[in-house]
PyMOL Python script that loads the backbone (N, CA, C, O; Angstrom):
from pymol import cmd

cmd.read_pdbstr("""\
ATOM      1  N   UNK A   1     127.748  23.064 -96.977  1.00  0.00           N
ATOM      2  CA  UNK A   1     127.329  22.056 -97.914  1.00  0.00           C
ATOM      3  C   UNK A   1     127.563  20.682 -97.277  1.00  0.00           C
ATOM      4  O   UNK A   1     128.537  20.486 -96.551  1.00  0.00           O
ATOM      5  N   UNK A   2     126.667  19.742 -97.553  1.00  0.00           N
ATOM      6  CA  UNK A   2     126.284  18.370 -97.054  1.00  0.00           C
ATOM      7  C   UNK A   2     127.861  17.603 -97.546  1.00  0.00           C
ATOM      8  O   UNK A   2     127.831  17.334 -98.747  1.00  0.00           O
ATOM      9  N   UNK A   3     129.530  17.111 -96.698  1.00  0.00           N
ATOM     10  CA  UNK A   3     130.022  16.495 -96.950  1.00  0.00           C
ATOM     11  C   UNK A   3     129.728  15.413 -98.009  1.00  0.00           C
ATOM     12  O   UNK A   3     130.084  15.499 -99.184  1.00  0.00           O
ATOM     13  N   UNK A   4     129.153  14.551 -97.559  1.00  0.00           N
ATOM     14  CA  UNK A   4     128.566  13.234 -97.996  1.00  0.00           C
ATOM     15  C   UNK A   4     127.849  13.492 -98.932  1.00  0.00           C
ATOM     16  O   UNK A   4     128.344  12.871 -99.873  1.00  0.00           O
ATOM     17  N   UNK A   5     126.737  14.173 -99.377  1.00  0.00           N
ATOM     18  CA  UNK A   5     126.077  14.656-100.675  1.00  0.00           C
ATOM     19  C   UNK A   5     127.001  14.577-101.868  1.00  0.00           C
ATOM     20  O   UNK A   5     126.920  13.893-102.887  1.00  0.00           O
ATOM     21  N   UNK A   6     128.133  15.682-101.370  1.00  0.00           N
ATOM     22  CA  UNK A   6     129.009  15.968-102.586  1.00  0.00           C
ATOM     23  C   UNK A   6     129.638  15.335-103.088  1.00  0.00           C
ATOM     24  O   UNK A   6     129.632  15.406-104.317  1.00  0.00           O
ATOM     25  N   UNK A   7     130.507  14.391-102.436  1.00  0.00           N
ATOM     26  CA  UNK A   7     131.219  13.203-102.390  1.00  0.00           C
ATOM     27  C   UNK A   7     130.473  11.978-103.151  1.00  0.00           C
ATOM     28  O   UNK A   7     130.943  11.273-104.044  1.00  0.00           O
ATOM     29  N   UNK A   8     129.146  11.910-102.540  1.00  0.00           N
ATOM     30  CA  UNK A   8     128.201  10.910-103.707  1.00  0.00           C
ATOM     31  C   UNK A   8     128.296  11.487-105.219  1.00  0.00           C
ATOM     32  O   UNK A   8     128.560  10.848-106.237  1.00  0.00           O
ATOM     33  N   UNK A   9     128.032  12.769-105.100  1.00  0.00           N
ATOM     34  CA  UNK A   9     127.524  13.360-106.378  1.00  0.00           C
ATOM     35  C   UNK A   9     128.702  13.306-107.218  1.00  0.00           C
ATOM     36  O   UNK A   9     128.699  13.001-108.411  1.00  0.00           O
ATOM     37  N   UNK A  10     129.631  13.596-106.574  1.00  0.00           N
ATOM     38  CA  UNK A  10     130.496  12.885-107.980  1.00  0.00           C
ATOM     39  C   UNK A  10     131.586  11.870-108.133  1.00  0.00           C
ATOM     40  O   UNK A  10     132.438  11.732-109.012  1.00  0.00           O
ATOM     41  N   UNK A  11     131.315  11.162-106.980  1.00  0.00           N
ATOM     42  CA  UNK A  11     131.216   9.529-107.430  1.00  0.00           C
ATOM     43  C   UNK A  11     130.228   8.707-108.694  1.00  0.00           C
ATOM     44  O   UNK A  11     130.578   7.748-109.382  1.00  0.00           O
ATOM     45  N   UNK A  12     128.885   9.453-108.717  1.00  0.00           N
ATOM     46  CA  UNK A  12     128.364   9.365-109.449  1.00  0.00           C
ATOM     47  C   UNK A  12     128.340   9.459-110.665  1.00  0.00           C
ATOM     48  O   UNK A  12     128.265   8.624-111.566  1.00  0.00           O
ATOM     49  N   UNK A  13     128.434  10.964-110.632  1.00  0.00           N
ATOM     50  CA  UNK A  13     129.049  11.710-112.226  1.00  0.00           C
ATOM     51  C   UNK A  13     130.403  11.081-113.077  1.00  0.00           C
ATOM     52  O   UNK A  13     130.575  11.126-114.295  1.00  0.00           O
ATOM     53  N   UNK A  14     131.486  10.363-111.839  1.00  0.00           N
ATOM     54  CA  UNK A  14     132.116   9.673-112.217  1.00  0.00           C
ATOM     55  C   UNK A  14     132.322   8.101-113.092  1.00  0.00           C
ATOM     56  O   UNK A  14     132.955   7.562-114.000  1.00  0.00           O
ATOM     57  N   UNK A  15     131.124   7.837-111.906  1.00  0.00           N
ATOM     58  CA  UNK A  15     130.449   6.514-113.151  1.00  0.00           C
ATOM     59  C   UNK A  15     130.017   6.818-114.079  1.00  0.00           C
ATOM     60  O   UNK A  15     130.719   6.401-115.000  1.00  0.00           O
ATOM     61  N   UNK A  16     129.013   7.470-114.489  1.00  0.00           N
ATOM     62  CA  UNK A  16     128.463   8.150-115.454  1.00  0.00           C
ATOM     63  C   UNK A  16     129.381   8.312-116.635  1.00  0.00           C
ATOM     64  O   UNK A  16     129.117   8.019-117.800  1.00  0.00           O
ATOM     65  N   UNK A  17     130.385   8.771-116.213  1.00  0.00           N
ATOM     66  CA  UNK A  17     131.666   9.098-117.475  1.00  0.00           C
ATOM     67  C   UNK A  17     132.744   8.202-117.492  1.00  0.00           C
ATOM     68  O   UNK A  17     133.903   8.352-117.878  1.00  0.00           O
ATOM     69  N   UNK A  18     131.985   6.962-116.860  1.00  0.00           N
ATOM     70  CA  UNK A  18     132.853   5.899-117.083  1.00  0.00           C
ATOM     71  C   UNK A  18     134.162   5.677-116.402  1.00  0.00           C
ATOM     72  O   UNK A  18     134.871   4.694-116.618  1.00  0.00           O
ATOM     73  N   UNK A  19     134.416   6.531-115.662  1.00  0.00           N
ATOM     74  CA  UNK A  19     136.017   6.560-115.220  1.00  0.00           C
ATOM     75  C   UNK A  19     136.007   5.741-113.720  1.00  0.00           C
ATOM     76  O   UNK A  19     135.190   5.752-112.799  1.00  0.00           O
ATOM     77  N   UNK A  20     137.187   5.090-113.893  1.00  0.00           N
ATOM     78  CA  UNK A  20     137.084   3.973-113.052  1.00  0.00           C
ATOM     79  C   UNK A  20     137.879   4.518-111.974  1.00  0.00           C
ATOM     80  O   UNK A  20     138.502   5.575-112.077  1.00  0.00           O
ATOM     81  N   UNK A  21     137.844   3.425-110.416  1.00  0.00           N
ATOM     82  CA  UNK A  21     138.955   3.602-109.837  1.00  0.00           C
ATOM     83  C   UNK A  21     138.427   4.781-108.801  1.00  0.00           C
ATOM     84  O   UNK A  21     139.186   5.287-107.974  1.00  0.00           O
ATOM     85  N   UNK A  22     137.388   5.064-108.907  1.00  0.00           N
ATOM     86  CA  UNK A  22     136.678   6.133-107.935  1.00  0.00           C
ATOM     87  C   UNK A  22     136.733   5.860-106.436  1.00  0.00           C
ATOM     88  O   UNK A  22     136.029   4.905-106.110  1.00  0.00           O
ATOM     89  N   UNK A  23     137.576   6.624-105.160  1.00  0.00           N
ATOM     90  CA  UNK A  23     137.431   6.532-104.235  1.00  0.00           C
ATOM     91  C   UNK A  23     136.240   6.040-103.338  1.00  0.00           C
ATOM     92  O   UNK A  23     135.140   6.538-103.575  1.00  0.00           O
ATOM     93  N   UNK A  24     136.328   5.280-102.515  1.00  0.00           N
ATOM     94  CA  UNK A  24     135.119   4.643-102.083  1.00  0.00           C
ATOM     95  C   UNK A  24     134.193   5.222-100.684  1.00  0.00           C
ATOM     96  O   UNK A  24     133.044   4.983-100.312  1.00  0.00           O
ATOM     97  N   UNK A  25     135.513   6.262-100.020  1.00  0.00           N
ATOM     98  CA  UNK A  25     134.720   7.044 -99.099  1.00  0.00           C
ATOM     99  C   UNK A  25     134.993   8.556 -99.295  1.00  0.00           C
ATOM    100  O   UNK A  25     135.974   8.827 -99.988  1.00  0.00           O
ATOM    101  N   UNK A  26     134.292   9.546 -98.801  1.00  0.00           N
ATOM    102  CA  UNK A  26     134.661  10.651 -99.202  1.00  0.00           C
ATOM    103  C   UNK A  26     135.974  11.023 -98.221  1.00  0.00           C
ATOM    104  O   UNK A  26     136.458  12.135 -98.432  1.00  0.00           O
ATOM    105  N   UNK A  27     136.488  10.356 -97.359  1.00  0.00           N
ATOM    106  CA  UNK A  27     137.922  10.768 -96.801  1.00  0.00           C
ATOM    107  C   UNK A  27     138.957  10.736 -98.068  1.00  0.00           C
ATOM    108  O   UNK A  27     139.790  11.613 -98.298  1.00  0.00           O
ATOM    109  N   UNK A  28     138.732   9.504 -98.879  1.00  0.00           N
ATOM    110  CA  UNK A  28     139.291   9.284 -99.463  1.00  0.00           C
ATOM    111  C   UNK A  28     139.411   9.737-100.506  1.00  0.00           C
ATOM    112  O   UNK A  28     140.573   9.761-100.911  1.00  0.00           O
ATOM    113  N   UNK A  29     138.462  10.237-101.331  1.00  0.00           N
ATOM    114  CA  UNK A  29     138.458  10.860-102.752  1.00  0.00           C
ATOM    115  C   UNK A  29     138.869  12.660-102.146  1.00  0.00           C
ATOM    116  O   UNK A  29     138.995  13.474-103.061  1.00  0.00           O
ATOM    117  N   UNK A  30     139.048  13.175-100.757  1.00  0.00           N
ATOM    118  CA  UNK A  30     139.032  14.694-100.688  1.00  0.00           C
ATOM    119  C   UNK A  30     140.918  13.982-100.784  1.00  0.00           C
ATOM    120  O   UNK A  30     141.730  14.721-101.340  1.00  0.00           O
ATOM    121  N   UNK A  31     141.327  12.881-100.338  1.00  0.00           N
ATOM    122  CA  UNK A  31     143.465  12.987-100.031  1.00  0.00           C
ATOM    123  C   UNK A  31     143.151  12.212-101.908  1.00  0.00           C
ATOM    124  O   UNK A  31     143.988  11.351-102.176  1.00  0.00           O
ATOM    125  N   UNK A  32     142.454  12.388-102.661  1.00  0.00           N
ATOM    126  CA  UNK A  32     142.614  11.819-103.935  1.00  0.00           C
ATOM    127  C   UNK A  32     142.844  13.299-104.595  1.00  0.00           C
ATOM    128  O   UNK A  32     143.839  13.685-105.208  1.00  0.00           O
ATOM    129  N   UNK A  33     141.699  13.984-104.312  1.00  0.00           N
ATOM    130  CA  UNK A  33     141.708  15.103-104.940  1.00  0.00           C
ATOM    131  C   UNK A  33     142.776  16.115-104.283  1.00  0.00           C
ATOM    132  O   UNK A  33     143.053  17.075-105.001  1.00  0.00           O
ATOM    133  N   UNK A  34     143.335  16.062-103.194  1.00  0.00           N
ATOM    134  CA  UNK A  34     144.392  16.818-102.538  1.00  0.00           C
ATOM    135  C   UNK A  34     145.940  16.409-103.605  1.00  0.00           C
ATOM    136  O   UNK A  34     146.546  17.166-104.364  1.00  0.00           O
ATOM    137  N   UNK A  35     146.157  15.264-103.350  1.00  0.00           N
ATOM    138  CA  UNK A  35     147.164  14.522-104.147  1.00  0.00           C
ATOM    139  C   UNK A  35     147.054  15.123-105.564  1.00  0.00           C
ATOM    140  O   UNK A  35     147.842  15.991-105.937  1.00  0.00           O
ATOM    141  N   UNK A  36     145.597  14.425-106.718  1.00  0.00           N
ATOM    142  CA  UNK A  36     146.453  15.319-107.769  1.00  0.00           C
ATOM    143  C   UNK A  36     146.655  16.867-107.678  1.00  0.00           C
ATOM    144  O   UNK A  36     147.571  17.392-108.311  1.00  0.00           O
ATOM    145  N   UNK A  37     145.832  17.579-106.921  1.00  0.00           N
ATOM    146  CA  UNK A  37     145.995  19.066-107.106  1.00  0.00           C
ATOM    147  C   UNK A  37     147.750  19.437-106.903  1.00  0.00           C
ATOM    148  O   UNK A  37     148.331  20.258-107.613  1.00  0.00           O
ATOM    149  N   UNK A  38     148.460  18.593-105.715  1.00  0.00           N
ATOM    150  CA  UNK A  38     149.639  18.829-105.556  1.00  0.00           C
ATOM    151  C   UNK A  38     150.618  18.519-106.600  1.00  0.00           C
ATOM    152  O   UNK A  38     151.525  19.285-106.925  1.00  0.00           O
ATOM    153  N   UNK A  39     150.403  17.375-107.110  1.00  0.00           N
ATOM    154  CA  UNK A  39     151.185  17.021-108.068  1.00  0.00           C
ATOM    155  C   UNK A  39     151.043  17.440-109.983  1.00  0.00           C
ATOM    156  O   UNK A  39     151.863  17.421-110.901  1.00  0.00           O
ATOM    157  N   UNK A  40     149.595  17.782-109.893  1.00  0.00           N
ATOM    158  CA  UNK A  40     149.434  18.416-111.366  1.00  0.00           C
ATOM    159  C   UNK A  40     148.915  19.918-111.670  1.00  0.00           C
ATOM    160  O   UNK A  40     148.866  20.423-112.792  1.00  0.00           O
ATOM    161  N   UNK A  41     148.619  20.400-110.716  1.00  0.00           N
ATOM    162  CA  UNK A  41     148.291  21.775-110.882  1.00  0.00           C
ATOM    163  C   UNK A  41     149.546  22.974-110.720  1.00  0.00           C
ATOM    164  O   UNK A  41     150.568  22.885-110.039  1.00  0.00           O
ATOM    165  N   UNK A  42     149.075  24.164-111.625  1.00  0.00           N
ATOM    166  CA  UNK A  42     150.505  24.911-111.834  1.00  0.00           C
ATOM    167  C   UNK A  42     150.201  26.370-111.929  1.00  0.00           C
ATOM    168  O   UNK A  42     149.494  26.603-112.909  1.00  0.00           O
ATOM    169  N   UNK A  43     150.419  27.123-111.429  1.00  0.00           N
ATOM    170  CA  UNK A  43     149.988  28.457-111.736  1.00  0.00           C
ATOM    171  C   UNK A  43     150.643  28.778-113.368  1.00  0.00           C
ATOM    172  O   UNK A  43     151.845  28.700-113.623  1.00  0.00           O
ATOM    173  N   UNK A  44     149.662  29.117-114.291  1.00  0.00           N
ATOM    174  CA  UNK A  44     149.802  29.639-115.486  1.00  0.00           C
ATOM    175  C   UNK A  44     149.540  31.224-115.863  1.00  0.00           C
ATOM    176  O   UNK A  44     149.140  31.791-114.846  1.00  0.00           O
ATOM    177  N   UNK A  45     149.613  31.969-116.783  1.00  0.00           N
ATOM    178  CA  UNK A  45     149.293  33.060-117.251  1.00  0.00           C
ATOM    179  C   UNK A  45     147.584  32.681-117.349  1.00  0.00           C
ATOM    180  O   UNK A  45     146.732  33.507-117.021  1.00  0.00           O
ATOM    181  N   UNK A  46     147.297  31.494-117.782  1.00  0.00           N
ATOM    182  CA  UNK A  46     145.631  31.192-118.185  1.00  0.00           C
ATOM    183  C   UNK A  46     144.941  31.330-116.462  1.00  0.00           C
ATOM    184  O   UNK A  46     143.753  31.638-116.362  1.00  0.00           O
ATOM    185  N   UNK A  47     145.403  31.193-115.753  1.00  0.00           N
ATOM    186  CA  UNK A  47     145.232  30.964-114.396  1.00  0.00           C
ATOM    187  C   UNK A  47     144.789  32.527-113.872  1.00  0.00           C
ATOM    188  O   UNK A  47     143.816  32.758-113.155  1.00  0.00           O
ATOM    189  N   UNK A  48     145.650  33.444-114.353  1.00  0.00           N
ATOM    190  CA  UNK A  48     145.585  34.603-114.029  1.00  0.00           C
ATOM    191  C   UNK A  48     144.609  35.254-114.679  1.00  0.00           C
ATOM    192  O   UNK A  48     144.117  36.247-114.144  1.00  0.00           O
ATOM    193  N   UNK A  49     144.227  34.888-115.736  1.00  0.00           N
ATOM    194  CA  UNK A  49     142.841  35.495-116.674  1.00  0.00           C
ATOM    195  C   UNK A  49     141.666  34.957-115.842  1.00  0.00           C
ATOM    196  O   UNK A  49     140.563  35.463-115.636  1.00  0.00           O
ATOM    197  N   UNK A  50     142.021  34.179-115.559  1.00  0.00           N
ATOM    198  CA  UNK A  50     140.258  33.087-114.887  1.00  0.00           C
ATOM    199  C   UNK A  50     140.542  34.114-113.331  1.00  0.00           C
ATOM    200  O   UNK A  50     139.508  34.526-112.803  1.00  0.00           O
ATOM    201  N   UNK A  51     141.666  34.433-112.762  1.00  0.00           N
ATOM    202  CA  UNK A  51     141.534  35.062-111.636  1.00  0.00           C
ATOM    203  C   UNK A  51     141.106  36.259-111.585  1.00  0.00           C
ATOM    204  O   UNK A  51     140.435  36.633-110.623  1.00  0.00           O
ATOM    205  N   UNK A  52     141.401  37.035-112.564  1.00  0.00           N
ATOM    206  CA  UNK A  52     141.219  38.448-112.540  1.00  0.00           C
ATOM    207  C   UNK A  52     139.266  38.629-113.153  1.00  0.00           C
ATOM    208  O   UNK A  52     138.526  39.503-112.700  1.00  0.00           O
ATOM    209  N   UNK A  53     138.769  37.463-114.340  1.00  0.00           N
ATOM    210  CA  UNK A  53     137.857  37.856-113.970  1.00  0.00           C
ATOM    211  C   UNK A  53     136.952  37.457-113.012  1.00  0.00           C
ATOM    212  O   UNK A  53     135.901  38.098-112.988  1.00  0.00           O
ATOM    213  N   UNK A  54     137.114  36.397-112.068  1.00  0.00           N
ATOM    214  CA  UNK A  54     136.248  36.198-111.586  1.00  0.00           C
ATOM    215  C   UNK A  54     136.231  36.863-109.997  1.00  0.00           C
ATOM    216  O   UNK A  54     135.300  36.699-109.209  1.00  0.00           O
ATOM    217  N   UNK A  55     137.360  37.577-109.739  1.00  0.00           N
ATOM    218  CA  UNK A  55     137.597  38.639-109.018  1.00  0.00           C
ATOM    219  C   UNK A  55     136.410  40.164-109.898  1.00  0.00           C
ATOM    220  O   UNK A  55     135.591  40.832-109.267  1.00  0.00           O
ATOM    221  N   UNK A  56     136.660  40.284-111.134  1.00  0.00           N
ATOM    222  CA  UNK A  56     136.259  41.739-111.525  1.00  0.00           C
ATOM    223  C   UNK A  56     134.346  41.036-111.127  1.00  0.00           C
ATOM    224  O   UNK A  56     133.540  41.913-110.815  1.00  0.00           O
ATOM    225  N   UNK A  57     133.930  39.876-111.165  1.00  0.00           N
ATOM    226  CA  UNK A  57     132.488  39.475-111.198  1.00  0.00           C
ATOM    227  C   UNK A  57     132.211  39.877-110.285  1.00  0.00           C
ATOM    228  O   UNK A  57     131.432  40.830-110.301  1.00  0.00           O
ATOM    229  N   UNK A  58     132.726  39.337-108.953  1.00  0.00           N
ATOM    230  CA  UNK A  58     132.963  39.090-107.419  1.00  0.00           C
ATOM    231  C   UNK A  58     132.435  40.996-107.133  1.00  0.00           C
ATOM    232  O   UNK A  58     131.329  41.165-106.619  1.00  0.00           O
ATOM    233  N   UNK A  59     133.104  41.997-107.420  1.00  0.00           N
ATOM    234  CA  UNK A  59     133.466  43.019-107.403  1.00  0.00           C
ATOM    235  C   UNK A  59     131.956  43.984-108.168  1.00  0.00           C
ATOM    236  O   UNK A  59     131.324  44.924-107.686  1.00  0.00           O
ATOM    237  N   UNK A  60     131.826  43.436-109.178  1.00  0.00           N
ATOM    238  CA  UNK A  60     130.729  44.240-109.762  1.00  0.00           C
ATOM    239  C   UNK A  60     129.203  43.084-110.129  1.00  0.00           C
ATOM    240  O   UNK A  60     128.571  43.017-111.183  1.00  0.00           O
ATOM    241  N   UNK A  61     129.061  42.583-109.302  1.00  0.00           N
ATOM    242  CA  UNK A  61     127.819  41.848-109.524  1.00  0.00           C
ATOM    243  C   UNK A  61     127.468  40.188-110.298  1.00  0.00           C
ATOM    244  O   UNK A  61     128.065  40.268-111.372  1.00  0.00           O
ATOM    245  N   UNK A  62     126.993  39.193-110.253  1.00  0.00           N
ATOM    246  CA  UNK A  62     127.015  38.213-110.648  1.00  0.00           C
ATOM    247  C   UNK A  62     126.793  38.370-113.078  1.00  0.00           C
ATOM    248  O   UNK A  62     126.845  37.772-114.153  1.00  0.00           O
ATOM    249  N   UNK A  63     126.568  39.601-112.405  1.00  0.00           N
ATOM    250  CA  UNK A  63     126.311  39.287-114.657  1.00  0.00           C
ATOM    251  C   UNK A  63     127.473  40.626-115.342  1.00  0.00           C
ATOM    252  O   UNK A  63     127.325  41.186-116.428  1.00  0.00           O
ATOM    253  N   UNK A  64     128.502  40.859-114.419  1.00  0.00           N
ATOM    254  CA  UNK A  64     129.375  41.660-114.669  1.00  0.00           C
ATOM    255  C   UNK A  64     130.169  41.634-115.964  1.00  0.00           C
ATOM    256  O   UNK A  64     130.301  42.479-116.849  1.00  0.00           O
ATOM    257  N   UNK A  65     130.709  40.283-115.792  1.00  0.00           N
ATOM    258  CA  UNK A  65     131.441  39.812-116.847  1.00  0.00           C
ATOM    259  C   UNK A  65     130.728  39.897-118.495  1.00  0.00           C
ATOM    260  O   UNK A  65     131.391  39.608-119.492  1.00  0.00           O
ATOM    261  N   UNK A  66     129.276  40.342-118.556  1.00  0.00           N
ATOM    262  CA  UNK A  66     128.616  40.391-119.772  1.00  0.00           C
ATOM    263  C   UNK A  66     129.742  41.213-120.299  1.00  0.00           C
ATOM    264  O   UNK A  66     130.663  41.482-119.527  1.00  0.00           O
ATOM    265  N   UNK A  67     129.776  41.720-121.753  1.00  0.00           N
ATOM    266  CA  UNK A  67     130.717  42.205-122.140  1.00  0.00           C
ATOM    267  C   UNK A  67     129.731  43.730-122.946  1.00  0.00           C
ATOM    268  O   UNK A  67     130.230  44.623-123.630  1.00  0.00           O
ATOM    269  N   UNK A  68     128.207  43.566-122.536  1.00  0.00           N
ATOM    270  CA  UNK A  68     127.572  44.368-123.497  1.00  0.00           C
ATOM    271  C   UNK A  68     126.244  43.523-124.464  1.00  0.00           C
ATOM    272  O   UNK A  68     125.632  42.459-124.374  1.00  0.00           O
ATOM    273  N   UNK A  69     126.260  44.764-125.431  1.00  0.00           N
ATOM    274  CA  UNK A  69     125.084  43.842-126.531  1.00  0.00           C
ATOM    275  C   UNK A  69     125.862  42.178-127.294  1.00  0.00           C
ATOM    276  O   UNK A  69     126.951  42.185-127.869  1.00  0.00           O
ATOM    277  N   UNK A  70     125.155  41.138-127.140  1.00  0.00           N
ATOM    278  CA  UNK A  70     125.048  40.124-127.800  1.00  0.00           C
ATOM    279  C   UNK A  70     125.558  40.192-128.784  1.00  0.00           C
ATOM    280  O   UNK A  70     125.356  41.327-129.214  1.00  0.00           O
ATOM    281  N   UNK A  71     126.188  39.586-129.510  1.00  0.00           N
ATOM    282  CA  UNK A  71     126.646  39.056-131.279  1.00  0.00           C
ATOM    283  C   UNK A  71     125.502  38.173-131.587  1.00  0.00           C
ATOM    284  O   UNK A  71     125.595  37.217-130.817  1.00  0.00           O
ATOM    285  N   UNK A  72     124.593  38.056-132.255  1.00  0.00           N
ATOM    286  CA  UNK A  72     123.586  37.452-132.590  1.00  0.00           C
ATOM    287  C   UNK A  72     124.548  35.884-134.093  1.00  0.00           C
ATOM    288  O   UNK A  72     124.050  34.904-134.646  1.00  0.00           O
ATOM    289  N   UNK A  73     125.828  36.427-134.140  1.00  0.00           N
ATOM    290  CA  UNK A  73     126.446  35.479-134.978  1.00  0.00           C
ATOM    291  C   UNK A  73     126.864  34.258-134.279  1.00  0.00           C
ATOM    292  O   UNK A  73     127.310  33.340-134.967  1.00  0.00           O
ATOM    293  N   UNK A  74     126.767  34.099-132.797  1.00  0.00           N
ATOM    294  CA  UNK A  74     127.590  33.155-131.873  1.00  0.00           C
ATOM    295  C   UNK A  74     126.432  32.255-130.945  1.00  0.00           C
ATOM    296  O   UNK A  74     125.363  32.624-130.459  1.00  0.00           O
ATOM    297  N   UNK A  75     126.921  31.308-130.926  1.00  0.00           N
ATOM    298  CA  UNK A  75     125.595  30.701-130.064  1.00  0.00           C
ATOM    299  C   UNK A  75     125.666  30.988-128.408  1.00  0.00           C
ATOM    300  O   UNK A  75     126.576  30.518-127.725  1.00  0.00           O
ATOM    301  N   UNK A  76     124.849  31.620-127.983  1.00  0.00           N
ATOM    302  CA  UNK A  76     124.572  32.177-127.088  1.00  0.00           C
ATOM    303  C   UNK A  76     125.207  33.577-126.923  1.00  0.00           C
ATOM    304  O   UNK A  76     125.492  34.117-125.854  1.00  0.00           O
ATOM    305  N   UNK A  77     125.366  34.036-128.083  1.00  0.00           N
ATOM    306  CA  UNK A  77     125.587  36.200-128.331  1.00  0.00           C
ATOM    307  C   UNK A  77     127.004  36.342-128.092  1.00  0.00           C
ATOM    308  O   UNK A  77     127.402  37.431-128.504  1.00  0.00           O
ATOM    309  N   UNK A  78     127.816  35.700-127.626  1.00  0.00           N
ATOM    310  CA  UNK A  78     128.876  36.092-126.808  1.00  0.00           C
ATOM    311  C   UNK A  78     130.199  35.136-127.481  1.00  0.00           C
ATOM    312  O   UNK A  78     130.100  33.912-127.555  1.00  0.00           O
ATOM    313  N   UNK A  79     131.143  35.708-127.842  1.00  0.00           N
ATOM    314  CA  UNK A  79     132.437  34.980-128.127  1.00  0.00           C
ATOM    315  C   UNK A  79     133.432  34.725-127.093  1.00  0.00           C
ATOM    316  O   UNK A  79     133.217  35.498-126.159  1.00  0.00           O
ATOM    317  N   UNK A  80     134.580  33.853-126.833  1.00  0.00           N
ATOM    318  CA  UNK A  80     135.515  33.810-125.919  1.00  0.00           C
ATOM    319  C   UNK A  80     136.161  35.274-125.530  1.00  0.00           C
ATOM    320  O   UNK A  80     136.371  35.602-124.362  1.00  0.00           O
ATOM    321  N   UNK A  81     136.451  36.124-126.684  1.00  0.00           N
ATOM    322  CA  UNK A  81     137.450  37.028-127.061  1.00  0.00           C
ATOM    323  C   UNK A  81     136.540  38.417-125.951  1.00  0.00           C
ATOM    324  O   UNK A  81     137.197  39.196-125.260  1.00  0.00           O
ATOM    325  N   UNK A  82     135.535  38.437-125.993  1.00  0.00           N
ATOM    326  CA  UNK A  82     134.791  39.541-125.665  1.00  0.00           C
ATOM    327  C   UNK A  82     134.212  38.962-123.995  1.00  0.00           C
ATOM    328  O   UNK A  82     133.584  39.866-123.444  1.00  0.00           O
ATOM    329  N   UNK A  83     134.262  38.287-123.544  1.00  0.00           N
ATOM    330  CA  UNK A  83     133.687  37.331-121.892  1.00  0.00           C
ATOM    331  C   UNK A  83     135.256  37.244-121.108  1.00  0.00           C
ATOM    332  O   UNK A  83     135.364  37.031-119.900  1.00  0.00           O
ATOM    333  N   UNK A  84     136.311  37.429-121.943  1.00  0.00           N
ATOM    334  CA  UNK A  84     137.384  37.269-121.116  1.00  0.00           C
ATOM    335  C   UNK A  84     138.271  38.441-120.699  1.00  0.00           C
ATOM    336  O   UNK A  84     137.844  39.581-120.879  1.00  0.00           O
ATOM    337  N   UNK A  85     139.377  38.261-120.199  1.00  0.00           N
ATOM    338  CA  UNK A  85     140.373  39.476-120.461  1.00  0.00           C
ATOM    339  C   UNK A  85     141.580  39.618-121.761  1.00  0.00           C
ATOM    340  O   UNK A  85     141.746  38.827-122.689  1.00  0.00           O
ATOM    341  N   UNK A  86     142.035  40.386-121.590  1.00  0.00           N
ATOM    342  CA  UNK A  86     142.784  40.066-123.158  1.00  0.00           C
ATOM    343  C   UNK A  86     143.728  39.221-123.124  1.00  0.00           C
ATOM    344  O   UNK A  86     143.805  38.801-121.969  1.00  0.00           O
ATOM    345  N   UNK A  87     144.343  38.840-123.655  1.00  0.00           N
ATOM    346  CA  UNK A  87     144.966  37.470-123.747  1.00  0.00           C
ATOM    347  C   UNK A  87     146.561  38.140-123.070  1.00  0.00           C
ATOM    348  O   UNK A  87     147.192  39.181-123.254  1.00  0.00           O
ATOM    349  N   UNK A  88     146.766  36.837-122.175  1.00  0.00           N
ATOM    350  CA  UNK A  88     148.279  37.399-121.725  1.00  0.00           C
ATOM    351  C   UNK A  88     149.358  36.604-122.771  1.00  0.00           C
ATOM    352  O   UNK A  88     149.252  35.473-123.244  1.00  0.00           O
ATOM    353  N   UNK A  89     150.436  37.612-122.958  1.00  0.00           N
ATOM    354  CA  UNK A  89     151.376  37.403-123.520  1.00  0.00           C
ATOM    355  C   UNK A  89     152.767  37.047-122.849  1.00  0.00           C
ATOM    356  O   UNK A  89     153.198  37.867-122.038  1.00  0.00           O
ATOM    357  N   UNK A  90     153.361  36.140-123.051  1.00  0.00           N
ATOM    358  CA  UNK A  90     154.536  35.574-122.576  1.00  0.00           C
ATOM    359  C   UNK A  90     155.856  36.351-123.291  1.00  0.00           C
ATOM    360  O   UNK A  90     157.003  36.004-123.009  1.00  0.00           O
TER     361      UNK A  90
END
""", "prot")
cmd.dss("prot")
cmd.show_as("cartoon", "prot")
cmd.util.cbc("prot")
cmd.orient("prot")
């Protein structure tokens, strides 16, 4: 993928949503985005649900994660409860 593309693209998206303070070269916004990942990111139990399914996708095909027939009650057929894994308990 095009360094520089990406780096525009959401510099952009960044204006767009108003948020100020946006790195001005992409050296700079990848030790922006290095920095907070170090300082605010945390392995969670929620962490481990997003891992396991997108490992089980990885594993059985890009539409794996369907859960089956649609719920025609939900907008777009599908609820959180039924697209995820079961909820981890602490």
């Amino acid at each position: 993928m095009d360094r520089e593309a990406t780096f525009r693209f959401y510099r952009r998206l960044g204006e767009l949503m108003n948020i100020g303070g946006m790195p001005e070269t992409a050296t700079a916004f990848e030790a922006e985005f290095d920095r907070f990942e170090r300082e605010r990111m945390r392995f969670s139990p929620a962490v481990r649900a997003l891992l396991w399914l997108a490992a089980r996708t990885r594993r059985r095909g890009k539409d794996a994660w369907y859960p089956g027939r649609p719920n025609p009650a939900y907008p777009g057929g599908y609820t959180l409860d039924q697209i995820g894994p079961a909820p981890v308990r602490q």
